[in-house]
Biopython code that builds the backbone (N, CA, C, O; Angstrom):
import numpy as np
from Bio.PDB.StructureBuilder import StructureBuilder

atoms = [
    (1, "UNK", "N", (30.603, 16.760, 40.615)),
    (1, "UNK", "CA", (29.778, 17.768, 41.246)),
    (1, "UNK", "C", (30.580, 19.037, 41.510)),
    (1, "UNK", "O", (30.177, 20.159, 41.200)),
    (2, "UNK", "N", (31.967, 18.732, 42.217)),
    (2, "UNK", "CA", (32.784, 19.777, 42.465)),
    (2, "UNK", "C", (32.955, 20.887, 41.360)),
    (2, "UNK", "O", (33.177, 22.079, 41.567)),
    (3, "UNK", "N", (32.771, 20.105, 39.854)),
    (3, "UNK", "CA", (33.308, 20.976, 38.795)),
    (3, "UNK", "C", (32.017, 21.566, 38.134)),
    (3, "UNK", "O", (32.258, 22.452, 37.314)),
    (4, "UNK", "N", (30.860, 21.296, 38.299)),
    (4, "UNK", "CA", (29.883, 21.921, 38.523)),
    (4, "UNK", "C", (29.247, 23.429, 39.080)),
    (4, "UNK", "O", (28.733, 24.438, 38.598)),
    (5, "UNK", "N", (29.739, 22.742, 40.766)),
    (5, "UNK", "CA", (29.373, 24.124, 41.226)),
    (5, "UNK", "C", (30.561, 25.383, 40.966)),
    (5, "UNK", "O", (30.274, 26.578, 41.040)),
    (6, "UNK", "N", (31.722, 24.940, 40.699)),
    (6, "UNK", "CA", (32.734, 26.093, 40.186)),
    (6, "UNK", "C", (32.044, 26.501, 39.228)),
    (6, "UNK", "O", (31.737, 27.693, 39.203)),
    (7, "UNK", "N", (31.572, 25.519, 38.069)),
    (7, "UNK", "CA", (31.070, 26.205, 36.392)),
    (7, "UNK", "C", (30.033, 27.173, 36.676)),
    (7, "UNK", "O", (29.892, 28.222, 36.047)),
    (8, "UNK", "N", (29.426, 26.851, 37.489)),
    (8, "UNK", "CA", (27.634, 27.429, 38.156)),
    (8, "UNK", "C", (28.008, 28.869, 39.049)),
    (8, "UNK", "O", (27.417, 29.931, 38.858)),
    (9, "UNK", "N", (28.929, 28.710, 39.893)),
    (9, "UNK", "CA", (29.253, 30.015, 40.486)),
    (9, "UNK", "C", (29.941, 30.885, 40.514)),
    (9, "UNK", "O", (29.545, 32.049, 40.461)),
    (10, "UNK", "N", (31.412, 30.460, 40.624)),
    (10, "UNK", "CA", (32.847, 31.008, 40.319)),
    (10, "UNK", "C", (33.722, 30.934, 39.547)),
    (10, "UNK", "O", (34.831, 31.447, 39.701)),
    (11, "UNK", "N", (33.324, 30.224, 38.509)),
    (11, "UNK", "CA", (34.808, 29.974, 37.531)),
    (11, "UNK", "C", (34.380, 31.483, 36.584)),
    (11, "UNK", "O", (33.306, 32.008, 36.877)),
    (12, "UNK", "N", (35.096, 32.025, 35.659)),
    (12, "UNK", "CA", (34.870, 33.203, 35.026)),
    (12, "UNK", "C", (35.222, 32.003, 33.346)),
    (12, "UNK", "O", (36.283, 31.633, 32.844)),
    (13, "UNK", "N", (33.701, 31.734, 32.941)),
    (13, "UNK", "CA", (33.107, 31.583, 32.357)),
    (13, "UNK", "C", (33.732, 32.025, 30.599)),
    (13, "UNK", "O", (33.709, 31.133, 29.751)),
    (14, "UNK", "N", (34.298, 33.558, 30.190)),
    (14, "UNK", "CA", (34.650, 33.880, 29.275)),
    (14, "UNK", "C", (36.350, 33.877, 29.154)),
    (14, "UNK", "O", (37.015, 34.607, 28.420)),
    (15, "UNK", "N", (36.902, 32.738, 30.182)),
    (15, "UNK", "CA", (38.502, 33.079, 30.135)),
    (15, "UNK", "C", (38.745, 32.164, 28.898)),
    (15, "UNK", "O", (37.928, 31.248, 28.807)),
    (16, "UNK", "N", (39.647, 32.217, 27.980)),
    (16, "UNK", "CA", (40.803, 31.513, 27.505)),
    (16, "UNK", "C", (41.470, 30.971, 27.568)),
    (16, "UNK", "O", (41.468, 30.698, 28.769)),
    (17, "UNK", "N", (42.647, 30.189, 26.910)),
    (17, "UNK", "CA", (43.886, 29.982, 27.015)),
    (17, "UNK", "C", (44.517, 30.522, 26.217)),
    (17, "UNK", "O", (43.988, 31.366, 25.494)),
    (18, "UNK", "N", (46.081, 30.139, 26.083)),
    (18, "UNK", "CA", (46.819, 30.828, 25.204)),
    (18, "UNK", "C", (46.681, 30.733, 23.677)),
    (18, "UNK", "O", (47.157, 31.460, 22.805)),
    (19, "UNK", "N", (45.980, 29.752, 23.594)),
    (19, "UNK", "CA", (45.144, 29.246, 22.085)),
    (19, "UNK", "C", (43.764, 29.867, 21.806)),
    (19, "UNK", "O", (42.908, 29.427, 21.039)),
    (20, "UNK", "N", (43.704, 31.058, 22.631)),
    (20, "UNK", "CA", (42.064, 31.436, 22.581)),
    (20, "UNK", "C", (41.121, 30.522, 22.554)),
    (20, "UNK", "O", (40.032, 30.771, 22.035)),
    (21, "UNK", "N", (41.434, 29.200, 23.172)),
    (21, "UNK", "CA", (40.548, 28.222, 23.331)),
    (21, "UNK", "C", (39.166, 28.918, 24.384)),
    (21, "UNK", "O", (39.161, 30.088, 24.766)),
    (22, "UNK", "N", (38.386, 28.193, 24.617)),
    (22, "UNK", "CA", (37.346, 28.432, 25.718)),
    (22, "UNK", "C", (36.882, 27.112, 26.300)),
    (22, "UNK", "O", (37.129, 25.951, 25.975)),
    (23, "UNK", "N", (36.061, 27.692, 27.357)),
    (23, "UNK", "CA", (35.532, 26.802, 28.225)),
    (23, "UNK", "C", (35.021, 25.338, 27.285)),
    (23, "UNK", "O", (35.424, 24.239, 27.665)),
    (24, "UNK", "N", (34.085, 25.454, 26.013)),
    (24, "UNK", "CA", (33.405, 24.444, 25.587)),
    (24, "UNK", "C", (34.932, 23.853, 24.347)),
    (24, "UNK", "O", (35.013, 22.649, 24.105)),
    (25, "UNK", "N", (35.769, 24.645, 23.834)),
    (25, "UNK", "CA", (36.682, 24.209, 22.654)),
    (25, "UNK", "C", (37.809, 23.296, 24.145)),
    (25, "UNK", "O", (38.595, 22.436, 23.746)),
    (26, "UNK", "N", (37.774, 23.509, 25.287)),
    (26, "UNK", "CA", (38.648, 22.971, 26.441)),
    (26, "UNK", "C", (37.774, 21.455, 27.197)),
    (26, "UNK", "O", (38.145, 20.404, 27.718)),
    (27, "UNK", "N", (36.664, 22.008, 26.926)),
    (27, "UNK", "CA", (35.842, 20.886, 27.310)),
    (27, "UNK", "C", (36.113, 19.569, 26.303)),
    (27, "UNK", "O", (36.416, 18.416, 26.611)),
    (28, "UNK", "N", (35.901, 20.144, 25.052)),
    (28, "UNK", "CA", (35.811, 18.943, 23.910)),
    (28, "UNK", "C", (37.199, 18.268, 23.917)),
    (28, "UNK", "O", (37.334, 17.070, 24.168)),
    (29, "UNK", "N", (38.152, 19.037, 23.648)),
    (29, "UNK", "CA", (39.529, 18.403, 23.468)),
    (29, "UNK", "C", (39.966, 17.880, 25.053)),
    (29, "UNK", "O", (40.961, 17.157, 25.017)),
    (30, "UNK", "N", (39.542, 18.054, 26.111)),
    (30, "UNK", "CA", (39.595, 16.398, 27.055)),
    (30, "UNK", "C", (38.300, 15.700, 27.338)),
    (30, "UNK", "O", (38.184, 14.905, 28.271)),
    (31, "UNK", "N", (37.413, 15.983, 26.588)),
    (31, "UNK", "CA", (36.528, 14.663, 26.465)),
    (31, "UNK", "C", (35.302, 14.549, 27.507)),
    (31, "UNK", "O", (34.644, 13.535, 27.739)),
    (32, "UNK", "N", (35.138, 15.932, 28.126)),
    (32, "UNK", "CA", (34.088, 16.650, 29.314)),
    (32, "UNK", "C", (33.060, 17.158, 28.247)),
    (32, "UNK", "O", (32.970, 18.289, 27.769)),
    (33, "UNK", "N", (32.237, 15.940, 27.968)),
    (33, "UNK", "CA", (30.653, 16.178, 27.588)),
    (33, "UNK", "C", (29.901, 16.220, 28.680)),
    (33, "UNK", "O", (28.983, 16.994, 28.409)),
    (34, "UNK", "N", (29.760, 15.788, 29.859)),
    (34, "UNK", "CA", (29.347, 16.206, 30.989)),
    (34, "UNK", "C", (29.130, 17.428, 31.506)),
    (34, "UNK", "O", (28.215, 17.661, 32.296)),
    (35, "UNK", "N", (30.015, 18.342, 31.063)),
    (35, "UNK", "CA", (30.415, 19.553, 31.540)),
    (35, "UNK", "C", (29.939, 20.251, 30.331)),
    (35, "UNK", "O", (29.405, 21.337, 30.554)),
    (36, "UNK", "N", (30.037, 19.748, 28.691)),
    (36, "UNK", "CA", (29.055, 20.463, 28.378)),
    (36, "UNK", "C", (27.692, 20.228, 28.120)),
    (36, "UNK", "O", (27.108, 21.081, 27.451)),
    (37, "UNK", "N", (27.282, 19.586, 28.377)),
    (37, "UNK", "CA", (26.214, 18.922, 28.590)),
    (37, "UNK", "C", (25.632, 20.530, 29.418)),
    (37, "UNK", "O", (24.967, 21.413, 28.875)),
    (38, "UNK", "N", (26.175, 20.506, 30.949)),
    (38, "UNK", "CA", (25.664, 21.106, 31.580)),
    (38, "UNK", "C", (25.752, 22.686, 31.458)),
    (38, "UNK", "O", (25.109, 23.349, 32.270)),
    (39, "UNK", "N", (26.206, 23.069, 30.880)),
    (39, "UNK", "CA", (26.573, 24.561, 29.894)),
    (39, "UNK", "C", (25.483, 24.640, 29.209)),
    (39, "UNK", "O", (24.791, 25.588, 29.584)),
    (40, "UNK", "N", (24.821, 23.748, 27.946)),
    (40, "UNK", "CA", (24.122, 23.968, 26.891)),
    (40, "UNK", "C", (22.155, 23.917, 27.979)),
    (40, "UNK", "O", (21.174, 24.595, 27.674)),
    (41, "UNK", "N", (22.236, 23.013, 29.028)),
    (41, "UNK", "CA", (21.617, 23.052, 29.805)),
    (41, "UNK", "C", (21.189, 24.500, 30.695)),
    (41, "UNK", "O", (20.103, 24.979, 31.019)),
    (42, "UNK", "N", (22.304, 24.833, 30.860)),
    (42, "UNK", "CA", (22.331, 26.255, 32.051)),
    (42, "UNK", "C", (22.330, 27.312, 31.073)),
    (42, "UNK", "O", (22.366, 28.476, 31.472)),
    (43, "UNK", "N", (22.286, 27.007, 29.626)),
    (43, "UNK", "CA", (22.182, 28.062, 28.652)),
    (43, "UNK", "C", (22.857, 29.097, 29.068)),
    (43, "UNK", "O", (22.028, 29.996, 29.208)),
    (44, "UNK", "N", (24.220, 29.597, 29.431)),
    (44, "UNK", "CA", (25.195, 30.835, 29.939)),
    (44, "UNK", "C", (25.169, 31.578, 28.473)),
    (44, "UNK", "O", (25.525, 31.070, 27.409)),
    (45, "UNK", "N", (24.811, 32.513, 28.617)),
    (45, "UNK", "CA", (25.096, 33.889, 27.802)),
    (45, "UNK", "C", (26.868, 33.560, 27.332)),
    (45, "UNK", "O", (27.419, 33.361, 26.250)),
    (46, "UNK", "N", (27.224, 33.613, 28.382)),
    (46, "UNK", "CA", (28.823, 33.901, 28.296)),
    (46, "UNK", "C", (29.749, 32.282, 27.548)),
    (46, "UNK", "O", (30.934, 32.101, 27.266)),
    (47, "UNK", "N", (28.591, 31.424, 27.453)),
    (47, "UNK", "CA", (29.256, 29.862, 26.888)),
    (47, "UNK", "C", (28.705, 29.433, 25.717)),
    (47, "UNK", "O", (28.230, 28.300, 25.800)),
    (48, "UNK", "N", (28.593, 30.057, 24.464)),
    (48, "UNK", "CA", (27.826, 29.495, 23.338)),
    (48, "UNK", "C", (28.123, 28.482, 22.909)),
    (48, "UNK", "O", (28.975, 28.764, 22.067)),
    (49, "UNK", "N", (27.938, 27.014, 22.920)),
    (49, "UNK", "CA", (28.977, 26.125, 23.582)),
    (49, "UNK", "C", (28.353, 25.330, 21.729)),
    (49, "UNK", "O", (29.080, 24.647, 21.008)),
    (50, "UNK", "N", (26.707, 25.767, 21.378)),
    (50, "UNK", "CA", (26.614, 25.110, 20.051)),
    (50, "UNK", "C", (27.723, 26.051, 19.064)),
    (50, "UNK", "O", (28.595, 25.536, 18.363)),
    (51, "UNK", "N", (27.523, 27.245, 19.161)),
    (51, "UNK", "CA", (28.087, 27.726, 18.278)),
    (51, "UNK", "C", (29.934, 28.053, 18.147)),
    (51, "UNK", "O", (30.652, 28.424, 17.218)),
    (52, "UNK", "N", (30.149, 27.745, 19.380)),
    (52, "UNK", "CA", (31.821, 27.351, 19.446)),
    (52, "UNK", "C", (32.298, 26.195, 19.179)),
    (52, "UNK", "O", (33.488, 26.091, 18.882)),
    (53, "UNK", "N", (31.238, 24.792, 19.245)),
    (53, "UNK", "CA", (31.806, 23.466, 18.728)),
    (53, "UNK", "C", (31.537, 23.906, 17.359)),
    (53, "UNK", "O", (32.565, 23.869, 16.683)),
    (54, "UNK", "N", (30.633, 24.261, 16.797)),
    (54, "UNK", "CA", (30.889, 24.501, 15.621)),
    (54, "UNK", "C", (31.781, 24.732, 14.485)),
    (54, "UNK", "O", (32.179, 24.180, 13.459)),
    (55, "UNK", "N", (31.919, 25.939, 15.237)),
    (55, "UNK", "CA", (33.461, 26.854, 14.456)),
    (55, "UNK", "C", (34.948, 25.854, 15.131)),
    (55, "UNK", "O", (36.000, 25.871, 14.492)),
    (56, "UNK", "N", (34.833, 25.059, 16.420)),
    (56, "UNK", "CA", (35.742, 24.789, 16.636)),
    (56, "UNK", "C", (35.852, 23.451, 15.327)),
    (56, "UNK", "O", (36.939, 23.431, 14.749)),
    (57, "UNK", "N", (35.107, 22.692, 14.999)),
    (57, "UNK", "CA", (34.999, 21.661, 14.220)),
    (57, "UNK", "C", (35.217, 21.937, 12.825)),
    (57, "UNK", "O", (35.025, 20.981, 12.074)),
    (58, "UNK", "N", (35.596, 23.089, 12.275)),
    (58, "UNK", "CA", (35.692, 23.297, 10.953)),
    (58, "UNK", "C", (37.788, 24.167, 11.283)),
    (58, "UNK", "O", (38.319, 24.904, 10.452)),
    (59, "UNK", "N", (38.394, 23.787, 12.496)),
    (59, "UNK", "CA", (39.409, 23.900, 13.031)),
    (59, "UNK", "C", (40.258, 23.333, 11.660)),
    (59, "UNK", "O", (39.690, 22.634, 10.821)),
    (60, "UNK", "N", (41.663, 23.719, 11.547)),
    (60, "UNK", "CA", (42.757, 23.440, 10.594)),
    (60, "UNK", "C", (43.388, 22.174, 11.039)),
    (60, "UNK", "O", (43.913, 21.315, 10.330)),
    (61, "UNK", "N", (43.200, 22.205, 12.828)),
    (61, "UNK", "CA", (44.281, 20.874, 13.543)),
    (61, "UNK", "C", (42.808, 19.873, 13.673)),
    (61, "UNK", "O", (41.739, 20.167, 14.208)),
    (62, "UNK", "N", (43.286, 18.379, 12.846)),
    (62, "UNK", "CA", (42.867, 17.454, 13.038)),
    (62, "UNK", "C", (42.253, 16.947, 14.636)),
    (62, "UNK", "O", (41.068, 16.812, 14.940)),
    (63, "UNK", "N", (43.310, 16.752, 15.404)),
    (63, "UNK", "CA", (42.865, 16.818, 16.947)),
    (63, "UNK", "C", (41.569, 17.717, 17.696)),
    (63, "UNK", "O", (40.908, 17.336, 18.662)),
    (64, "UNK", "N", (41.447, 18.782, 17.082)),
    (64, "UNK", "CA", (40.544, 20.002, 17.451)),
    (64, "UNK", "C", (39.122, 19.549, 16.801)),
    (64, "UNK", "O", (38.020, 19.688, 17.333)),
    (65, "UNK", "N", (39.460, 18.848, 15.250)),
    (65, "UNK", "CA", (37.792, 18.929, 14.178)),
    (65, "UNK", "C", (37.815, 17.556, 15.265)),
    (65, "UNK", "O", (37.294, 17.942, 16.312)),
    (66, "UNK", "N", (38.216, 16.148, 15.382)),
    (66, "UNK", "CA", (37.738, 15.471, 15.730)),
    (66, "UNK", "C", (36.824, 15.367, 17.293)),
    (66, "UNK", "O", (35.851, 14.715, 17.672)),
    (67, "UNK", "N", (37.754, 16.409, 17.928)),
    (67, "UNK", "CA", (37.045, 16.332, 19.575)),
    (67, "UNK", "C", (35.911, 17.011, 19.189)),
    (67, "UNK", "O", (34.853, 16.498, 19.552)),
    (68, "UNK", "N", (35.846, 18.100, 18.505)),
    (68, "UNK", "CA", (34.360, 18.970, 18.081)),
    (68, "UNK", "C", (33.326, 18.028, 17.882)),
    (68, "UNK", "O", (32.219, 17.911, 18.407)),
    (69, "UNK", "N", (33.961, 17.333, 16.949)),
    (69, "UNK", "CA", (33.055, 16.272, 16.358)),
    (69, "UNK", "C", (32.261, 15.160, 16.853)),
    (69, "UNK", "O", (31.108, 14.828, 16.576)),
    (70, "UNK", "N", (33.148, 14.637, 17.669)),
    (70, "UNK", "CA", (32.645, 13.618, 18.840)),
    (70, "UNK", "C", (31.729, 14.070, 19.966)),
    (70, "UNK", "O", (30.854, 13.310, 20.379)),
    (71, "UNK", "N", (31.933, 15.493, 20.561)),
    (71, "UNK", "CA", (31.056, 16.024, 20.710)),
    (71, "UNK", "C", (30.052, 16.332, 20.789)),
    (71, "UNK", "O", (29.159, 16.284, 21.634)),
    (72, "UNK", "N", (30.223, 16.775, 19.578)),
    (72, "UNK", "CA", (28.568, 17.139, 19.092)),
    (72, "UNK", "C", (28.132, 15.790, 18.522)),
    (72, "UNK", "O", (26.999, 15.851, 18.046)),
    (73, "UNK", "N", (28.798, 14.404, 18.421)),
    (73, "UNK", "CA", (27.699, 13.246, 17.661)),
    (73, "UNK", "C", (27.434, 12.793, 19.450)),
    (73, "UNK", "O", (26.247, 12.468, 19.475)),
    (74, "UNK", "N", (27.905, 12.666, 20.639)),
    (74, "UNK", "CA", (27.824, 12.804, 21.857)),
    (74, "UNK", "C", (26.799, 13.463, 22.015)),
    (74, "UNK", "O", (25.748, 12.824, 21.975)),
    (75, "UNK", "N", (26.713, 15.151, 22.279)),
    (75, "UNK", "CA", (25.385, 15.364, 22.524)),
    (75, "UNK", "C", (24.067, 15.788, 21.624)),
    (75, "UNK", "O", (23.161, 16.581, 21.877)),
    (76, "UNK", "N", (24.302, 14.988, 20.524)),
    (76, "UNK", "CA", (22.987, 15.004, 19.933)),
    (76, "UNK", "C", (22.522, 13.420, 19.203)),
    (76, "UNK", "O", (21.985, 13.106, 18.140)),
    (77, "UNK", "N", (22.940, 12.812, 20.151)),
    (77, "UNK", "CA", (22.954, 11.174, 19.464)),
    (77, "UNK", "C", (20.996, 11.169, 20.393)),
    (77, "UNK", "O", (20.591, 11.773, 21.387)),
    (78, "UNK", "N", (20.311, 10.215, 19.457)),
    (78, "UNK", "CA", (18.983, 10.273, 20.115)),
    (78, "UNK", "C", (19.296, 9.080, 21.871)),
    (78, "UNK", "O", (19.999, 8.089, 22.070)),
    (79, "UNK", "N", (18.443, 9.810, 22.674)),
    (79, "UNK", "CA", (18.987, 8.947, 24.258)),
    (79, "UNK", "C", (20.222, 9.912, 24.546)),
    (79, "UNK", "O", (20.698, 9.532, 25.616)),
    (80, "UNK", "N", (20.778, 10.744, 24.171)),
    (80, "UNK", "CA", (22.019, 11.482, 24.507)),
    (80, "UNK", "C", (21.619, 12.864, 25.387)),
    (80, "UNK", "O", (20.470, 13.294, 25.481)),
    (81, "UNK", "N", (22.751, 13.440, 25.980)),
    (81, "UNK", "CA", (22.964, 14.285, 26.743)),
    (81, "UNK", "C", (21.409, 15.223, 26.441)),
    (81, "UNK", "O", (20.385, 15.137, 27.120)),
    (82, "UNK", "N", (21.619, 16.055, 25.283)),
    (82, "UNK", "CA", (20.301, 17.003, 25.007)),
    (82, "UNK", "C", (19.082, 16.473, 24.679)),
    (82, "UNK", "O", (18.840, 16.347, 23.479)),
    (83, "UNK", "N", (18.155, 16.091, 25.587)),
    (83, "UNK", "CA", (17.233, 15.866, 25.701)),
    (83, "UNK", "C", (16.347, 17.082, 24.553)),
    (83, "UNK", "O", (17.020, 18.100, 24.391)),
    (84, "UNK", "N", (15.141, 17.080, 23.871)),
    (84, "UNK", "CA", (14.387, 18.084, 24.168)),
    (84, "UNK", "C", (12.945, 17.500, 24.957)),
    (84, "UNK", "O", (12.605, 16.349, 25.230)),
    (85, "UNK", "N", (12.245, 18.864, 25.198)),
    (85, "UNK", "CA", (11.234, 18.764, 26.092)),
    (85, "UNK", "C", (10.359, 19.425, 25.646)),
    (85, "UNK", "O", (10.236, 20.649, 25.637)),
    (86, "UNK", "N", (9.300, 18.135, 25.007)),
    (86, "UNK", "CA", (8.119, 19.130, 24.584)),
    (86, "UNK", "C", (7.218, 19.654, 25.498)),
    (86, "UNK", "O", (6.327, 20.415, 25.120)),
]
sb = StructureBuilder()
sb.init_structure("model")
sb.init_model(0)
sb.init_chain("A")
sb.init_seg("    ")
for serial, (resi, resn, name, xyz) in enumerate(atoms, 1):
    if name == "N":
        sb.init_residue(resn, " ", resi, " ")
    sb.init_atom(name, np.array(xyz, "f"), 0.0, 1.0, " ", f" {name:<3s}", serial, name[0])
structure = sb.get_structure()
């Protein structure tokens, strides 16, 4: 919950790391589908979180395509995180 309401209020959303990683390429590589779960949910302007696993998954480092990957078979497995709602 704690890491929630930081994502929701105060964390600054478009930071980096020294890898120009982001919030959703930082999420995947420790294994916080939860967290994006709740990004792709809160739809943030500032977190394109489909279109950064994306590009992160076509990555050169093995470690990087696989967390992308797991990921996204994570939140789009049917019963998984992204629901849709007709």
């Amino acid at each position: 919950m704690t890491l929630r309401c930081n994502a929701h209020f105060a964390a600054n959303k478009r930071a980096t790391n020294t890898l120009n990683q982001g919030v959703a390429e930082i999420c995947c590589l420790e294994g916080h589908t939860e967290l994006l779960e709740h990004f792709v949910k809160q739809d943030y302007e500032e977190v394109p979180v489909w279109k950064n696993i994306l590009k992160f998954i076509s990555s050169s480092s093995e470690e990087e395509a696989a967390a992308a990957g797991h990921c996204l078979s994570v939140l789009t497995k049917p019963g998984g995180y992204c629901k849709r709602s007709n």
